[in-house]
C-alpha positions in Angstrom: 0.0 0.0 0.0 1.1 3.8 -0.5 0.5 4.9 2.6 0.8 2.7 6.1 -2.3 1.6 7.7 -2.7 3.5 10.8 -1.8 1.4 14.0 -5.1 0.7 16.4 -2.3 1.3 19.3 -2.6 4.7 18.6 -6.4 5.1 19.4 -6.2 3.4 22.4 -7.7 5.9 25.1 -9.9 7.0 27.5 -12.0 9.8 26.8 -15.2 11.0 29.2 -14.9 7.3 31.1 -15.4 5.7 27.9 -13.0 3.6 25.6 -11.6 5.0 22.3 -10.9 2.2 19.6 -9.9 2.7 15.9 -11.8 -0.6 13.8 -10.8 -1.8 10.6 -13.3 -2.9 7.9 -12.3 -4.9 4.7 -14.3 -6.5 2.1 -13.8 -9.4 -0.1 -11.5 -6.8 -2.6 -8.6 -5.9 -0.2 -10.8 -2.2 0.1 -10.0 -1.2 3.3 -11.9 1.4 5.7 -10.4 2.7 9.4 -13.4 4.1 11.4 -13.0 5.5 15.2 -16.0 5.8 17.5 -14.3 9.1 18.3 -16.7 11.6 16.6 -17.7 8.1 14.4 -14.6 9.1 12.3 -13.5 8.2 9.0 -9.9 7.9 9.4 -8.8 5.8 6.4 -10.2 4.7 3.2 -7.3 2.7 0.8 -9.3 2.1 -2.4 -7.4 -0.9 -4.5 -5.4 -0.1 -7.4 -3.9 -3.4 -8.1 -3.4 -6.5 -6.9 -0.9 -5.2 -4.3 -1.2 -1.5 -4.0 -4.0 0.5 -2.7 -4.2 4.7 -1.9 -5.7 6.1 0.9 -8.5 8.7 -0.8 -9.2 10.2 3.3 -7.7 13.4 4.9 -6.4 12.0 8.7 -4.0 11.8 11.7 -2.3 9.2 12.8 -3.3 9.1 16.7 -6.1 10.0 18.6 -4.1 12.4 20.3 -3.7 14.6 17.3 -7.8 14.2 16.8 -8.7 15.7 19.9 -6.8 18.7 18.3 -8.3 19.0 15.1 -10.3 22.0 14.6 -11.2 21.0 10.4 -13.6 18.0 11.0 -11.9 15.3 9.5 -13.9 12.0 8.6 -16.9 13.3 11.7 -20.2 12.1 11.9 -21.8 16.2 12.3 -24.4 16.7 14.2 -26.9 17.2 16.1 -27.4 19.7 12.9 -24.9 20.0 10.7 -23.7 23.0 8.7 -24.4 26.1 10.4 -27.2 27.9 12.4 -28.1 31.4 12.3 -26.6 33.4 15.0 -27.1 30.1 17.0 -31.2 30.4 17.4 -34.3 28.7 15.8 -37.9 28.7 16.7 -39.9 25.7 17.2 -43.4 25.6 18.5 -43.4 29.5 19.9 -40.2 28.6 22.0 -37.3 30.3 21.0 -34.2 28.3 21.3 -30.5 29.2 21.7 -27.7 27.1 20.8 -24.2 26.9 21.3 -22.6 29.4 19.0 -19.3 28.4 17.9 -18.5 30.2 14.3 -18.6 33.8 14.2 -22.4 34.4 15.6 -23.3 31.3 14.6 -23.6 27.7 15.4 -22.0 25.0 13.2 -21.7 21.4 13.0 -23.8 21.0 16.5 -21.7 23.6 18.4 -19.4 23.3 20.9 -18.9 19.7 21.6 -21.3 18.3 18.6 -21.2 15.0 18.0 -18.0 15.0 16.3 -16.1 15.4 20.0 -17.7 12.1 22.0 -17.3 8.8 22.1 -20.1 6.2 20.6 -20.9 2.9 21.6 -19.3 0.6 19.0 -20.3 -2.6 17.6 -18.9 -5.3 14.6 -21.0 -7.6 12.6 -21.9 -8.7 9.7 -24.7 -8.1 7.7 -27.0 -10.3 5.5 -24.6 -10.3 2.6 -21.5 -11.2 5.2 -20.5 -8.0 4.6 -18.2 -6.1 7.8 -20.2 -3.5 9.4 -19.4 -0.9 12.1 -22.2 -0.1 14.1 -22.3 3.6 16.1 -24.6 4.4 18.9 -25.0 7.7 20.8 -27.6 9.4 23.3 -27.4 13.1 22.6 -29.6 14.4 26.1 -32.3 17.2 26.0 -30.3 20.5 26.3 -27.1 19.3 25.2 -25.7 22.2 23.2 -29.0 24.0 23.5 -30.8 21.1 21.6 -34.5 19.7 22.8 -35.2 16.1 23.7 -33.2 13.1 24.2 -31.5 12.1 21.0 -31.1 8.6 20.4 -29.1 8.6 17.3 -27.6 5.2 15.4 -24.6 5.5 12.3 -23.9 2.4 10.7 -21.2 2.4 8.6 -21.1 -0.7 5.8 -18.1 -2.1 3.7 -19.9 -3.4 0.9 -17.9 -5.9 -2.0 -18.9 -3.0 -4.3 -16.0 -0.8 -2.9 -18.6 1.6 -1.3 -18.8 3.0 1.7 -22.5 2.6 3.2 -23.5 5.2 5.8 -27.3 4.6 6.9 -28.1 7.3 9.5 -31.3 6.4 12.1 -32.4 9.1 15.3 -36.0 9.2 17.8 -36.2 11.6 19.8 -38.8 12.0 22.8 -39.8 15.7 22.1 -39.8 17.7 19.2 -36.3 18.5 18.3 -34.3 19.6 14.7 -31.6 16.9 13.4 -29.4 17.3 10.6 -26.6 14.5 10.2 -23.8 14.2 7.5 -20.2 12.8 7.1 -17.4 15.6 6.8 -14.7 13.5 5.2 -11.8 15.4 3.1 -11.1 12.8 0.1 -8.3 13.3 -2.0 -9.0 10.8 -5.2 -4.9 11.3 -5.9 -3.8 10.0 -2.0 -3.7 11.8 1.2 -1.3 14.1 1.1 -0.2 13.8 -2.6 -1.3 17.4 -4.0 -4.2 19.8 -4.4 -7.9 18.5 -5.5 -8.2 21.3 -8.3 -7.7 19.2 -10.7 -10.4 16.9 -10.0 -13.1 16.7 -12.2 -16.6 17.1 -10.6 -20.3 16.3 -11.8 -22.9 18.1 -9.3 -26.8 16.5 -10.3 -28.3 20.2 -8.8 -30.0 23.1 -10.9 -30.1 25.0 -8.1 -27.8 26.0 -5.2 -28.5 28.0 -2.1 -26.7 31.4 -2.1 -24.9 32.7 1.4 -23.9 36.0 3.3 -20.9 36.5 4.6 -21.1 34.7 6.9 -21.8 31.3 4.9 -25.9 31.6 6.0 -27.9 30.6 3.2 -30.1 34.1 2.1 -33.0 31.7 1.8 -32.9 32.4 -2.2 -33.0 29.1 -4.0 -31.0 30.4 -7.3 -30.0 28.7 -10.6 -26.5 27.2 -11.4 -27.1 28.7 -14.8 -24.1 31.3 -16.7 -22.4 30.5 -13.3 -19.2 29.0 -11.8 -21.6 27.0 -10.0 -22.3 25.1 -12.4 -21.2 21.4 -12.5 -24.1 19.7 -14.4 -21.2 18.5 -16.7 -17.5 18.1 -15.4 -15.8 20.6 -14.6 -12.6 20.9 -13.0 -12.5 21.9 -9.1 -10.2 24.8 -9.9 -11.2 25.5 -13.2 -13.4 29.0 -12.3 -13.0 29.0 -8.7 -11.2 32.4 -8.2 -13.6 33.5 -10.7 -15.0 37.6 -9.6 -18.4 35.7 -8.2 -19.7 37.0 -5.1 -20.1 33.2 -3.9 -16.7 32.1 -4.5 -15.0 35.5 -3.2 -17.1 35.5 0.0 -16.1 31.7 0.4 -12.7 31.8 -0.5 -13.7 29.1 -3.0 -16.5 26.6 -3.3 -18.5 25.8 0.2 -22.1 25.8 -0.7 -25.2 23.5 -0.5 -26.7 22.6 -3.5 -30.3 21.6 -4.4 -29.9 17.8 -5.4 -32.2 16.7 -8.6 -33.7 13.9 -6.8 -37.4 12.8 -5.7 -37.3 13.1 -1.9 -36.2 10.3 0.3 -34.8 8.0 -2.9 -31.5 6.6 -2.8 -29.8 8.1 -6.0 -26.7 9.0 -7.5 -26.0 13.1 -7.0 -22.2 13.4 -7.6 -19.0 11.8 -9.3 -15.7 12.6 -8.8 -12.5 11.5 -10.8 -9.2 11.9 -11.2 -7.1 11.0 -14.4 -3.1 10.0 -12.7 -4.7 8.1 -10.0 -7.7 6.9 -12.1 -10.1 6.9 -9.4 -13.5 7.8 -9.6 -16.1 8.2 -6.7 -19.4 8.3 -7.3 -22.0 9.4 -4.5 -25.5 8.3 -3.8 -28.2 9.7 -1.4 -31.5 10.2 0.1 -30.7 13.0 1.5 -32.6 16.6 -0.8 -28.8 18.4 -1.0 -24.7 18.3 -0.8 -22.4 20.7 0.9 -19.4 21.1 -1.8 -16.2 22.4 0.4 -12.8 22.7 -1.9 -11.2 23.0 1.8 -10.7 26.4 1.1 -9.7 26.9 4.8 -7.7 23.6 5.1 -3.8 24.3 7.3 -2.3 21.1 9.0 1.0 20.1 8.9 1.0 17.1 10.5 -1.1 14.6 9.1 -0.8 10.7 8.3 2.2 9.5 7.3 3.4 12.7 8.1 1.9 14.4 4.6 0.9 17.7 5.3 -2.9 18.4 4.0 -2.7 22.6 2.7 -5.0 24.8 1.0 -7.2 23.0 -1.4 -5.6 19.5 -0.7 -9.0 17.5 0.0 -12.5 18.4 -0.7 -16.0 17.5 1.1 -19.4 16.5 -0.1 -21.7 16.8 2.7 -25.2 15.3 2.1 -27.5 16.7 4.2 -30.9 18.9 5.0 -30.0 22.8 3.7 -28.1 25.1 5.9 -30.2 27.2 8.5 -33.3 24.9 7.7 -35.3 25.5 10.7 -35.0 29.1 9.8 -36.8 29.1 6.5 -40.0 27.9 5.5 -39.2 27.3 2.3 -36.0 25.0 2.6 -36.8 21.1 3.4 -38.1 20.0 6.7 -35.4 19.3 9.4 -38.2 18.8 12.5 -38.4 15.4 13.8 -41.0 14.6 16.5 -41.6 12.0 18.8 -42.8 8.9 17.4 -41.0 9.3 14.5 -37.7 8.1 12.9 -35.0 9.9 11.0 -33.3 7.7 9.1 -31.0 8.0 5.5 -28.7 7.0 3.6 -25.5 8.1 1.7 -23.0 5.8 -0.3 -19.4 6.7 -1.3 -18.0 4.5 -4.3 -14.9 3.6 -5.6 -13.9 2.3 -8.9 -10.8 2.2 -10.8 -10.9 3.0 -14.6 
């Protein structure tokens, strides 16, 4: 492999009373998948090249000690609403609820300690099709972060023998609450570590996008890709027009923006592809979920990642499937309100192919 598997020695911890683990996943191809129940983190991914050689596509450390560090959200599980918050408040039922704030004014990726900073119950099995399975558990209380109602929330995370990663998503709650889960993985289709992403080619199935203010909060204008660098209904290249004069792109310092997926609601369907032509890797993304946060890690800094690669500018990007940004702020944006009774549940699938 072109990059060393990172040692489960290194995960080994306490953290809040509970035990920190880092689990490897496999299938039947020699695909390989490194999951901690720290945040539920995609550590790893090494997609197989040949016989004998595989890359790791996923931005990482190599201990848990340099996780507890990391201020980018590599690999998390986000939540209890991912993506931000305006100015950290939401009504729901007449009560007027603040949150955590914890980005500029406002909250993001469940605030403070959001799910990305505790520790999940972990379980292995196998599924119906013997395929190795990683299941995460976690009880997000009533008030935690600012949050209503006890949070029961489930991430299972599947290595199927099509090279994919499976992520099916399950939460009840026992009062009426907002929930908005996604995985924050960096992939870099070249290796970790082995260059910028700006030359990947991207395919976004969205007509629409949701323009921001400065301060990344969606206006609540649903606006047309259309004679703009927003464009990606055919492939474009990640840094082909993205220091383009566009009030999106300059406010954002590049591409971070939820788009308005061209999907019937709740169906499991292909919204993105990814490839890159030296590595030959293509990733193609499916989901229930109504849009995609595309990041080009415009904001990206470490110097010490795996391997000891360092991850700059622009060296991994992120597609978030999710609910919109600021949903339980506007009416017209898809309904993030899950009451009792109820289950929240979808479904997002990374997949790997070599060409």
């Amino acid at each position: 492999m072109k990059n060393t598997i990172v040692s489960n020695e290194n995960f080994k911890k306490q953290i809040d009373n509970q035990e920190v683990a880092l689990f490897n996943l496999k299938n039947k191809n020699g695909f390989v998948c490194q999951i901690t129940n720290y945040g539920a983190r995609i550590v790893s991914c090494f997609v197989p090249i040949t016989d004998n050689s595989a890359l790791d596509v996923v931005l990482g450390y190599d201990s848990i000690d340099d996780y507890l560090k990391d201020d980018f959200y590599l690999g998390v599980i986000a939540g209890r609403y991912a993506n931000r918050i305006a100015k950290g408040r939401f009504m729901l039922d007449g009560t007027d609820y603040s949150l955590a704030v914890n980005n500029g004014e406002n909250a993001l990726h469940g605030g403070q300690k959001g799910f990305d900073k505790v520790v999940w119950k972990a379980r292995l099995f196998a599924n119906e099709n013997d395929e190795e399975c990683l299941e995460l558990a976690y009880l997000s209380v009533d008030g935690e972060e600012g949050y209503p109602g006890n949070l029961t929330v489930k991430v299972n995370y599947s290595l199927t023998n099509k090279n994919e990663i499976r992520i099916d998503y399950t939460a009840e709650t026992d009062a009426k609450t907002v929930i908005n889960l996604t995985n924050h993985a960096y992939f870099n289709l070249k290796g970790a570590g082995e260059g910028l992403v700006t030359s990947h080619d991207l395919v976004l199935n969205a007509d629409y996008f949701t323009p921001t203010d400065a301060g990344a909060i969606p206006t609540g204008e649903i606006r047309t890709v259309s004679n703009t660098p927003m464009d990606f209904r055919v492939p474009h290249k990640i840094g082909e027009r993205i220091e383009d004069d566009y009030i999106e792109l300059i406010q954002g310092i590049g591409y971070d923006h939820n788009w308005v997926l061209n999907k019937e609601n709740d169906v499991l369907s292909q919204v993105a592809t990814v490839s890159d032509s030296a590595s030959r890797i293509t990733m193609k993304v499916y989901s229930t979920e109504p849009g995609v946060q595309f990041y080009s890690g415009n904001y990206l800094n470490i110097q010490n990642g795996k391997n000891g690669k360092s991850y700059p500018k622009r060296s991994g990007f992120c597609l978030e499937t999710q609910h919109f940004p600021d949903s339980p702020n506007h009416d017209n944006f898809p309904n993030t309100i899950l009451n009792p009774n109820e289950t929240y549940s979808q479904t997002t699938i990374y997949q790997f192919e070599v060409k």
